[in-house]
Steps between C-alpha positions, in 0.01 A plus 500: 500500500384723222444388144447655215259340167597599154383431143435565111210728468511302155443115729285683650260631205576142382407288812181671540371390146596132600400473842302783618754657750761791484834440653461800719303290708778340569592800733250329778717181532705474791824342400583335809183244493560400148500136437711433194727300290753500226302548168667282206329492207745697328825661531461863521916613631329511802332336827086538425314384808079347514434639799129525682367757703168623690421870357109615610389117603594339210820321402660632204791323281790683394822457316800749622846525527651666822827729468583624890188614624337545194247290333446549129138383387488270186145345569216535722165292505273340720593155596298191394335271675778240452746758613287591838434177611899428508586848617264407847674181464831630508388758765346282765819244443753759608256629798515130618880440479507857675 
């Protein structure tokens, strides 16, 4: 399946000064291997997703919503520590019950 990644140029310009990344990283994620969740901090009109994903050896944390096969972009940042150790957590789990 193909997917395609969208976002604001502006959230993009913006997430760089706050974490240090540009969404069009977010181009190297493959979609499929994602391992995310509803996001509900706020209401935005719309489903926002925390979603985890291995881009060059690291795992990165991003928010997104998904419309069809698109994926628009809100956030993108390396994951903590914290977030890591329950991402392998999470990972090995459903490996086992495979």
């Amino acid at each position: 399946m193909t997917y395609e990644t969208t976002f604001d140029p502006a959230k993009s310009e913006a997430n760089w000064r706050k974490h240090g990344v540009s969404l069009r990283l977010a181009a190297s994620i493959d979609w499929s291997e994602v391992w995310s969740a509803p996001g509900g901090r706020r209401d935005y009109g719309e489903l926002r997703e925390v979603g985890y994903a291995q881009i060059e050896g690291y795992l990165y944390c991003t928010v997104f919503t998904q419309r069809g096969n698109t994926f628009r972009v809100i956030s993108l940042r390396r994951a903590n520590s914290r977030e890591v150790k329950r991402y392998v957590e999470q990972t090995e789990a459903a490996h086992t019950d495979a």
